[in-house]
C-alpha positions as CSV (number, residue, x, y, z in Angstrom):
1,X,-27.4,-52.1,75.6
2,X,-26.1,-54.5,73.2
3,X,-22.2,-53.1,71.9
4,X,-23.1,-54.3,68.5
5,X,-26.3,-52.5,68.0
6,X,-25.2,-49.3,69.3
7,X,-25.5,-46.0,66.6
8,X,-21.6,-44.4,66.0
9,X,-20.4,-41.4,67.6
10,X,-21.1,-37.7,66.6
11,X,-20.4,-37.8,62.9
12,X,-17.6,-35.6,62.1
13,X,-17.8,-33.1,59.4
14,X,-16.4,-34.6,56.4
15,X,-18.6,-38.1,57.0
16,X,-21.9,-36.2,57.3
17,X,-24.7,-38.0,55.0
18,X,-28.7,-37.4,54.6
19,X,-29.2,-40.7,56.8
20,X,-30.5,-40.0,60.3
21,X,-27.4,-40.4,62.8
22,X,-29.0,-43.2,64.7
23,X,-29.5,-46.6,63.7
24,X,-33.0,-47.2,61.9
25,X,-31.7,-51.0,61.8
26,X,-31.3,-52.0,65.6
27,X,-34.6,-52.2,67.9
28,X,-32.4,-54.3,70.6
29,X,-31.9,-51.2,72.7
30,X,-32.4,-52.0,76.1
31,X,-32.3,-55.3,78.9
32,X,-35.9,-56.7,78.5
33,X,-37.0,-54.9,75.3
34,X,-36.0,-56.4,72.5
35,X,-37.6,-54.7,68.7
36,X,-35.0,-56.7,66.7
37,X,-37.6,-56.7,63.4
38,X,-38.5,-60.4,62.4
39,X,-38.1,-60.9,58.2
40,X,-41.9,-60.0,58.0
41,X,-41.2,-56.7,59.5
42,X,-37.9,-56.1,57.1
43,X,-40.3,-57.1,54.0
44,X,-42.9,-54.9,55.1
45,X,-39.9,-52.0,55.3
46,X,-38.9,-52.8,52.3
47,X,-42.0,-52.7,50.3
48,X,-43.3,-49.6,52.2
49,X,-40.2,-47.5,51.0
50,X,-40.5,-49.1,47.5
51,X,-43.8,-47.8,47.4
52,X,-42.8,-44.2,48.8
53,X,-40.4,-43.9,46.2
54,X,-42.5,-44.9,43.2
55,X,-44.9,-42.5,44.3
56,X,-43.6,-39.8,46.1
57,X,-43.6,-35.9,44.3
58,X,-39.9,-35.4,43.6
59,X,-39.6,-31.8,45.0
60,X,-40.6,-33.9,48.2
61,X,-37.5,-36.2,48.2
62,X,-34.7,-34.0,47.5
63,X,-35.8,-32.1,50.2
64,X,-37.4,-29.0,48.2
65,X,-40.8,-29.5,48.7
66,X,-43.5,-27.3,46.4
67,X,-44.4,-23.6,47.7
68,X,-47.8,-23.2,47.8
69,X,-49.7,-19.6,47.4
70,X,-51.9,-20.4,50.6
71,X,-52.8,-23.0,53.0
72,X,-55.7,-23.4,50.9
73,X,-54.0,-24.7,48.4
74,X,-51.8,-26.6,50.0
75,X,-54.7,-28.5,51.7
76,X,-55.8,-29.6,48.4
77,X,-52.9,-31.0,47.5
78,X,-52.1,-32.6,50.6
79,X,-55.5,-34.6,50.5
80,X,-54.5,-36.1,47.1
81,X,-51.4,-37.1,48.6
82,X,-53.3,-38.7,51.5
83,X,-55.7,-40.2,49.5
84,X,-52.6,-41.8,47.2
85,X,-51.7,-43.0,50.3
86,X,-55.1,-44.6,51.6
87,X,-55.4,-46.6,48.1
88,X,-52.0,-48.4,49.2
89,X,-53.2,-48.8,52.8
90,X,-50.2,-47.1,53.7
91,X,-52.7,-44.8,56.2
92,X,-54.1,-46.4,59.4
93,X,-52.9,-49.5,59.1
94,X,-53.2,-50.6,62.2
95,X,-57.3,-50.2,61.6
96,X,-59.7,-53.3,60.2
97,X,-59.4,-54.2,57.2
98,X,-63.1,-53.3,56.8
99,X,-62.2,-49.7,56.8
100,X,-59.3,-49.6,54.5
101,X,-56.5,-50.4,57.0
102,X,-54.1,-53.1,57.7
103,X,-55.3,-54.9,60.6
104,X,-51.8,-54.5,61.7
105,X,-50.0,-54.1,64.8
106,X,-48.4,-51.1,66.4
107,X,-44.8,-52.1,65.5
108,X,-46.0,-52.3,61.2
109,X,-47.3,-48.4,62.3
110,X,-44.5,-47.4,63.5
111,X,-42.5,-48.6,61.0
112,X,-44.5,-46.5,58.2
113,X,-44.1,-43.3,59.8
114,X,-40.4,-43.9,60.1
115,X,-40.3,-44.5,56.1
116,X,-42.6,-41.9,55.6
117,X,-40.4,-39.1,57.7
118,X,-37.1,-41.0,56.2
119,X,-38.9,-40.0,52.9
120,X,-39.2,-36.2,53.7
121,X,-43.0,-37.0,52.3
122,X,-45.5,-34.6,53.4
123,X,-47.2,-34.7,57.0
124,X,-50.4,-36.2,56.5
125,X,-53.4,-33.5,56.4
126,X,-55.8,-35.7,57.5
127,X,-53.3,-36.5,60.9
128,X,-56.5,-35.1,63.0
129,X,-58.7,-37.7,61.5
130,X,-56.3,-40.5,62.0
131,X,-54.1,-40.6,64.7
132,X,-57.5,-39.2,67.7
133,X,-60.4,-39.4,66.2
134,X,-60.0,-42.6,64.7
135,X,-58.9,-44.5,67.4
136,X,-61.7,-43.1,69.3
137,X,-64.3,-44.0,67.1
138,X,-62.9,-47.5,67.0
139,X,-62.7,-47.8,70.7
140,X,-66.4,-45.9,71.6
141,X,-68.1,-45.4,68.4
142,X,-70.9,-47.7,66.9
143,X,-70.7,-49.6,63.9
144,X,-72.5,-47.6,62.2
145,X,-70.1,-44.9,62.9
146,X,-67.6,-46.3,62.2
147,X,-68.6,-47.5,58.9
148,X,-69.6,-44.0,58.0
149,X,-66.2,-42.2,59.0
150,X,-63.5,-43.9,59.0
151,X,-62.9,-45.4,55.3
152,X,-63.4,-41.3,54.4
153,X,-61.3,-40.4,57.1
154,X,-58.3,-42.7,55.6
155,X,-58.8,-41.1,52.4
156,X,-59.0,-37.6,53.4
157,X,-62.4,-37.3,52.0
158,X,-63.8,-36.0,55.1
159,X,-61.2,-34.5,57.2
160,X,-62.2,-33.7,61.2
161,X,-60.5,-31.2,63.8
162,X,-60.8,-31.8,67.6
163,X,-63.1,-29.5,69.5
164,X,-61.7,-29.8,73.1
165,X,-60.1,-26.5,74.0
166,X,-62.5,-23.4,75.3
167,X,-61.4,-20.1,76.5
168,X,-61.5,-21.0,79.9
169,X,-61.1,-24.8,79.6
170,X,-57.6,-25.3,78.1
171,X,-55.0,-26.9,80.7
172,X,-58.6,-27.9,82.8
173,X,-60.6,-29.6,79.9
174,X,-62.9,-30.8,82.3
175,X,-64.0,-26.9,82.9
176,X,-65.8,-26.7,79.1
177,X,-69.3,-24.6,79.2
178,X,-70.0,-25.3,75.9
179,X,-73.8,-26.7,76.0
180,X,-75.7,-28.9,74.8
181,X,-79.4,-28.7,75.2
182,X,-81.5,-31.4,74.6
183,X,-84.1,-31.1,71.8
184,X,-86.4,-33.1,69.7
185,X,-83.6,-35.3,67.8
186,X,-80.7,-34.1,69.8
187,X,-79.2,-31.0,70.9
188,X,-78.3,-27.8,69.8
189,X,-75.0,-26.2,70.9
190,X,-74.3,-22.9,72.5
191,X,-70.5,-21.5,73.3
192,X,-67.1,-21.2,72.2
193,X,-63.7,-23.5,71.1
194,X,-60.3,-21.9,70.8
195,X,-56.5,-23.3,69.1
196,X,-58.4,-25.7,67.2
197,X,-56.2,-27.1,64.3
198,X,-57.4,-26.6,60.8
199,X,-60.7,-26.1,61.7
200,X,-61.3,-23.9,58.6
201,X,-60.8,-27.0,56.4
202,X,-62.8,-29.4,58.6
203,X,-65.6,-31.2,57.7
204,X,-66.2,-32.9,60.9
205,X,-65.7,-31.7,64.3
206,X,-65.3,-34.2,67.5
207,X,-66.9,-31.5,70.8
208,X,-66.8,-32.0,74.1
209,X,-70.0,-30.4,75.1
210,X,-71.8,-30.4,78.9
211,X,-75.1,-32.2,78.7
212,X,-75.7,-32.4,81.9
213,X,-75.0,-28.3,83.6
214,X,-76.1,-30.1,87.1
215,X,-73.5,-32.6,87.4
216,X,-70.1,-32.9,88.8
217,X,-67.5,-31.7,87.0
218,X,-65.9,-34.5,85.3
219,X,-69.6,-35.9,84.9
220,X,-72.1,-34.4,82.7
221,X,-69.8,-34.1,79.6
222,X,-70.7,-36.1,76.5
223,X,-68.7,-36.3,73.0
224,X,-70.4,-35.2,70.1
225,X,-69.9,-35.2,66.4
226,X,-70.8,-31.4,65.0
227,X,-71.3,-30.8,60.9
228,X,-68.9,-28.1,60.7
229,X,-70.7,-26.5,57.5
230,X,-74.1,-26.7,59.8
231,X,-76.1,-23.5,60.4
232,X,-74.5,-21.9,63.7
233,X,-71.1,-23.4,63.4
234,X,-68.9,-19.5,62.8
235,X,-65.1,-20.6,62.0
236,X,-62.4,-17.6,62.5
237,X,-59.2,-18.2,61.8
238,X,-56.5,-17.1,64.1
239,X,-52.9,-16.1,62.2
240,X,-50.0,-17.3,64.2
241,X,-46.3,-15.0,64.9
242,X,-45.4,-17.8,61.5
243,X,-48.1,-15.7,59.4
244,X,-50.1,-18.8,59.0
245,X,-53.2,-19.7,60.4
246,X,-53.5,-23.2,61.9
247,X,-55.8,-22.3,64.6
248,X,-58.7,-21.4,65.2
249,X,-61.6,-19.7,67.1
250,X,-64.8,-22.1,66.5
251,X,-68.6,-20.5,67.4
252,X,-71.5,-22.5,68.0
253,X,-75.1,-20.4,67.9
254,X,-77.8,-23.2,68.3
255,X,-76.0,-25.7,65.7
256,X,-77.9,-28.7,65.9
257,X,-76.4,-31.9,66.7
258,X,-78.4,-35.0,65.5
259,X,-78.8,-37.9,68.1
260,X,-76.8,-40.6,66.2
261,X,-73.8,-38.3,66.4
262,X,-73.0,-39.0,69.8
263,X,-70.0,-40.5,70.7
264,X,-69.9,-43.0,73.8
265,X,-72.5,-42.8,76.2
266,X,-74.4,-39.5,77.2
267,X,-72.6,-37.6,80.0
268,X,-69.4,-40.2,79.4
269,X,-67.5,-37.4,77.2
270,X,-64.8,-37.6,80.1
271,X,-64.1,-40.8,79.6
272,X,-63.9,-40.7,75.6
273,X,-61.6,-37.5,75.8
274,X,-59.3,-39.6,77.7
275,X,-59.1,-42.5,75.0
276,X,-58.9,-39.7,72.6
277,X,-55.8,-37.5,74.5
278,X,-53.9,-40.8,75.3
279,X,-53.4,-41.1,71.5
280,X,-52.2,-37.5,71.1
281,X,-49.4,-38.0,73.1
282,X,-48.6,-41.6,72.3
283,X,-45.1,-42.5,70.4
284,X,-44.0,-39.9,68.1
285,X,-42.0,-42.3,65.4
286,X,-42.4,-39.4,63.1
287,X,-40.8,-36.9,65.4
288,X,-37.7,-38.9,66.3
289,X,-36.6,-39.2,62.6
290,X,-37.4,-35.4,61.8
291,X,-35.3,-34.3,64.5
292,X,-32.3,-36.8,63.7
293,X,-32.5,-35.3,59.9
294,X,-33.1,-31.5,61.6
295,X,-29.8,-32.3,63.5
296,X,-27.6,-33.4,60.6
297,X,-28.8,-30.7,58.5
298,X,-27.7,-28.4,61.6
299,X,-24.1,-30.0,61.3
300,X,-24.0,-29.5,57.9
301,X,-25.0,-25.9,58.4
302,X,-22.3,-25.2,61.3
303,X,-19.7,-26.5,59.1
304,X,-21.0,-24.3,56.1
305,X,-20.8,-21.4,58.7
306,X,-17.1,-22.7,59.8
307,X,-18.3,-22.8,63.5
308,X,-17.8,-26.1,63.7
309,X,-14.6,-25.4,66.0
310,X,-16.3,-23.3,68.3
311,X,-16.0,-25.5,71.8
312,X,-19.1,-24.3,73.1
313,X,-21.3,-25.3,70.1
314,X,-19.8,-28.0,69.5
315,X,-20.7,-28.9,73.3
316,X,-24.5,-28.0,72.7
317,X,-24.2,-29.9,69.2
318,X,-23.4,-33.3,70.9
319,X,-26.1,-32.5,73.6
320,X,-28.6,-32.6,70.9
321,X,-27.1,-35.3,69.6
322,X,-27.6,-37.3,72.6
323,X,-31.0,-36.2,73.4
324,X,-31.9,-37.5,69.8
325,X,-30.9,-40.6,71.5
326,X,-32.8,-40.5,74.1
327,X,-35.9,-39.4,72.3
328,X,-35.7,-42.6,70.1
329,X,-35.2,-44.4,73.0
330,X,-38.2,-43.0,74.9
331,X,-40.6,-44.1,71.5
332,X,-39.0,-47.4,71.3
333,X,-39.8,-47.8,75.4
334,X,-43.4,-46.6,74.6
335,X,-43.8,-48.7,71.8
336,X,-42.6,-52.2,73.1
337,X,-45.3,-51.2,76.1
338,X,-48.2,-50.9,73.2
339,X,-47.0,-54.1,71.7
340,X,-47.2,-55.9,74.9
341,X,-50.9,-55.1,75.2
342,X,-50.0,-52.8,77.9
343,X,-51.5,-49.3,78.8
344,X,-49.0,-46.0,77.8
345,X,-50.2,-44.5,81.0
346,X,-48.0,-41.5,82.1
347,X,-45.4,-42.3,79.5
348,X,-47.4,-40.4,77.4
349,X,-47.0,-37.2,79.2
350,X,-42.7,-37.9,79.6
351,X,-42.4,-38.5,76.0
352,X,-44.4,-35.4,75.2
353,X,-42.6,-33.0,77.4
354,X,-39.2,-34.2,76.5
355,X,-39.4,-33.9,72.7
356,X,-41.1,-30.3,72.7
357,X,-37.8,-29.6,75.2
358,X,-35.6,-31.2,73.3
359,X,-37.2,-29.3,69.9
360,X,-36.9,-26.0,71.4
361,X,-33.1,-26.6,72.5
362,X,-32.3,-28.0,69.1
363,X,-33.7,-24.7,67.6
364,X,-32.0,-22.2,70.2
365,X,-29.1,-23.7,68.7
366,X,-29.7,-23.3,64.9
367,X,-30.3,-19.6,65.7
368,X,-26.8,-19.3,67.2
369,X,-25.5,-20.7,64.4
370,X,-27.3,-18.5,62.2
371,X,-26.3,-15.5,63.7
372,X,-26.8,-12.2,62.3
373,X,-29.0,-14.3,59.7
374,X,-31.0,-15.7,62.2
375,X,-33.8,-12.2,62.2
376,X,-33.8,-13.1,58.4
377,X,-37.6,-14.4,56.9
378,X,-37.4,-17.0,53.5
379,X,-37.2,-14.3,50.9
380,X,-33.8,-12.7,52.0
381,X,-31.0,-12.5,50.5
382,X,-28.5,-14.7,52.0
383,X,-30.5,-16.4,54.2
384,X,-29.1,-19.9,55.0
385,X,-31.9,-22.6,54.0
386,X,-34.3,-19.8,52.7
387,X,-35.6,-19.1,56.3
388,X,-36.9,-22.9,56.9
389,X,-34.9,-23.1,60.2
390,X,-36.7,-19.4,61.2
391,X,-40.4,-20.7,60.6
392,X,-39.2,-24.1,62.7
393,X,-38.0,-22.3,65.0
394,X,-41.0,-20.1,65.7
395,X,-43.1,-23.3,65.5
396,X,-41.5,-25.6,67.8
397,X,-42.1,-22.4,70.2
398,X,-45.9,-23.7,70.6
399,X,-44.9,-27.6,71.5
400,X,-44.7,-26.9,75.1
401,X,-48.4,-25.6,74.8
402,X,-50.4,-27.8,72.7
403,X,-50.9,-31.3,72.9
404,X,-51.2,-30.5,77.3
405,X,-48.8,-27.7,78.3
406,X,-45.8,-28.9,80.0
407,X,-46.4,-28.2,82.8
408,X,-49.7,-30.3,83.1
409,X,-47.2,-32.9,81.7
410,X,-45.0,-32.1,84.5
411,X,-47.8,-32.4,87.0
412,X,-49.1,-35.8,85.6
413,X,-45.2,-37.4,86.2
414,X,-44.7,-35.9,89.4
415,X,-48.4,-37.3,90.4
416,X,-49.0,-40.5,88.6
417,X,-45.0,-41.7,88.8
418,X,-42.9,-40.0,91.3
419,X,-46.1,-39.9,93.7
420,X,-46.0,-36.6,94.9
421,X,-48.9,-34.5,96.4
422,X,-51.2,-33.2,93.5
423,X,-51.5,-29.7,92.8
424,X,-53.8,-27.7,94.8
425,X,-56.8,-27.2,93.5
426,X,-58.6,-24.0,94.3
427,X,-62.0,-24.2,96.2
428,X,-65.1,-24.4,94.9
429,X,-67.9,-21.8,95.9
C-alpha cells in the first residue's frame, strides 16, 4: 500500500465529521491493483453528485428521511424516485444505451452507488429488477426480451422479484419441485416459493421451475418469466421480527406461463440461475459506504453516551473500524477483477460472508452502547436515534441467510479456493 493514499487513523472524538472514515479519493490500494480514477472518472463523480444534490428530497440528505404510513406507500414513492433517476441514466448504467443505460463500465457503476450511498438517497426499489434480473436478461434473454423489460425495469415501471427459493429448496436450489407442465403455448405452474422479496409489489416474477421431472438434478430446470397478477399466482406476505413484511410466500395453481417467456434454453434454468446468483453477491459499493457512515454515527453515539473511555469498546470500536477497511478493500479487489474482464468466481461468496459478519459485529456493538435503551422501539421516549439502530440491528440479523447462508458461502471457499473435500452429500434412493 502506497503511504500516501492510506485513510487516517480512528478519528478521535472531537474530529468526527459526516464523511465516511475511509478515503473515497484513493483506489491505489494494493501491489498490482491500481483504481487511481482517470479525469473522466473525477468528471463523471462530479456530475453524478451534482445531479444527486439538485434532485435529491431534502429529508433524504440531512439524514431524516420521510416516515411512511406503510410499505405501500413507501413503494410508491420510491418508484418516482427510481424513475427520477432512470430519466438521468443514473440507473443501470452499465446497460446499452438502447435500454436507457450508459454503456458504461463497471468502475462508472460503482462509482454511482458510492455517490448515491454518500448521498443517504433512498435504496433503489427496483434493486430486484436491476442488479439480477437485468444482467440476466442481458446475458440469456432475446432481443425481444430485452426490449420489452429492461427500459421498464430502469424506470421502475415494471418492477420483478426473484422466484428461486422453495420450502425445501433454499440452501439446495437445485432441489425446486415447482413444475412446469407443458401445454398448448407453454406451461402452467404447480407448487410453492418462499423469502421472496417484495413479491407483493411485483409485477414480474423470474422462476426456476422443473420442466423436465425425469432428469438429473441439476438438469431439467428451465427459467421462466411468470405475470404475477396472472390467474393462479396467490401472494401472502410474511411479517418479519422488524414488523414489516419484505418476504413472502408465492403460490402457483396452474398459472400459465406463455412460451416467449422463457428464459435461456429449456431445461438450462441451472445455468441461468448461476449468471443470475453471481450478480447477487458481486461487489457491494453500496454497502461499504453505509457501514463507514453506520460506524461514525456509532462514534458519535458512544461519545454522546460518554463511553467513549471504556477500553473494551473502544477495542471493538477500532475492530470495526478496521474491518470497514477490509470490507472496501475486498470490493475494490472484486471490482478491479470485473474491470479486467475477469470472472468474480468464489470472491463472490468471501465478500458476501464477510460483510453480513462484519454487519452483525458492528450492530452487537451499537446495542452495548445503547444499553438499557437498546430493548427500546422508535416511538420511545429517550431512545437514542428514534430506534433506527434497533430495526438495523434486527435486520442485519437475516444477512447471514439470504443472499446464500453463510455457511454455503463457507462451503463454496473452503471447496472452490482452499480445495478441501466437498461436503457430503447424502445418498440418493
Amino acid at each position: 500500500m502506497n503511504p500516501s493514499t492510506r485513510c487516517g487513523p480512528v478519528p478521535r472524538p472531537h474530529n468526527l465529521t459526516r464523511a465516511s472514515p475511509f478515503c473515497p479519493g484513493s483506489h491505489t490500494m494494493a501491489p498490482g491493483m491500481n483504481l487511481a480514477p482517470t479525469p473522466e472518472q473525477q468528471a463523471f463523480r462530479g456530475e453524478c453528485r451534482t445531479w444527486l444534490h439538485e434532485n435529491l428530497p431534502w429529508e433524504y440528505g440531512v439524514g431524516l428521511p420521510p416516515r411512511f404510513d406503510d410499505l405501500a406507500e413507501e413503494v410508491a414513492f420510491l418508484r418516482d424516485w427510481q424513475g427520477r433517476l432512470a430519466g438521468g441514466r443514473w440507473v443501470g448504467v452499465t446497460w446499452p444505451t438502447e435500454y436507457g443505460g450508459r454503456g458504461a463500465g463497471a468502475l462508472m457503476h460503482f462509482i454511482v452507488q458510492e455517490e448515491l450511498a454518500r448521498a443517504r438517497a433512498p435504496e433503489l426499489v427496483g434493486r430486484i429488477g436491476i442488479n439480477l434480473v437485468g444482467p440476466t436478461l442481458l446475458a440469456h434473454g432475446t432481443p425481444a426480451q430485452r426490449q420489452r423489460w429492461l427500459p421498464r425495469i430502469l424506470r421502475a415501471e415494471e418492477l420483478w422479484c426473484q422466484l428461486f427459493s422453495e420450502p425445501g429448496a433454499g440452501s439446495d436450489l437445485a432441489g425446486v419441485s415447482t413444475r412446469a407442465t407443458t401445454v398448448e403455448g407453454g406451461w402452467r405452474l404447480s407448487g410453492q416459493k418462499v423469502w421472496t422479496s417484495y413479491a407483493q409489489f411485483a409485477d414480474w416474477g423470474l422462476c426456476l421451475a422443473r420442466t423436465d421431472p425425469k432428469a438429473p438434478k441439476h438438469k431439467g430446470i428451465s427459467a421462466l418469466v411468470v405475470d404475477m397478477n396472472a390467474a393462479g399466482v396467490d401472494v401472502r406476505p410474511l411479517v418479519q421480527i422488524t414488523g414489516e413484511a419484505e418476504f413472502n410466500e408465492v403460490f402457483f395453481d396452474d398459472a400459465f406461463v406463455p412460451q416467449e417467456n422463457l428464459v435461456g434454453d429449456l431445461n438450462n434454468g441451472w445455468r441461468v440461475s448461476s449468471s443470475t446468483l453471481t450478480h447477487e453477491r458481486g461487489t457491494n459499493p453500496r454497502q461499504q459506504v453505509i457501514h463507514a457512515q453506520l460506524l461514525d454515527e456509532l462514534l458519535r453515539l458512544a461519545v454522546a453516551e460518554d463511553l467513549f473511555d471504556d477500553h473494551r469498546l473502544q477495542q471493538r470500536l477500532a475492530q470495526a473500524y478496521v474491518e470497514v477497511q477490509i470490507f472496501q478493500l475486498h470490493n475494490w479487489r472484486s471490482l478491479s477483477r470485473i474491470e479486467a474482464g475477469k470472472e468474480l468466481g468464489p470472491e463472490g461468496s468471501a465478500l458476501k460472508l464477510y460483510w453480513s459478519e462484519m454487519s452483525k459485529r458492528m450492530h452487537d456493538t451499537a446495542m452495548q452502547v445503547l444499553g438499557h435503551a437498546s430493548p427500546l422501539w422508535h416511538d420511545a421516549r429517550g431512545n437514542p436515534g428514534e430506534g433506527r439502530w434497533q430495526r438495523s440491528w434486527l435486520y442485519y440479523l437475516s444477512s447471514s441467510i439470504f443472499a446464500g447462508t453463510n455457511e454455503i458461502q463457507r462451503n463454496i471457499i473452503g471447496e472452490r479456493v482452499l480445495g478441501l473435500p466437498r461436503e457430503p452429500r447424502p445418498a440418493t434412493a
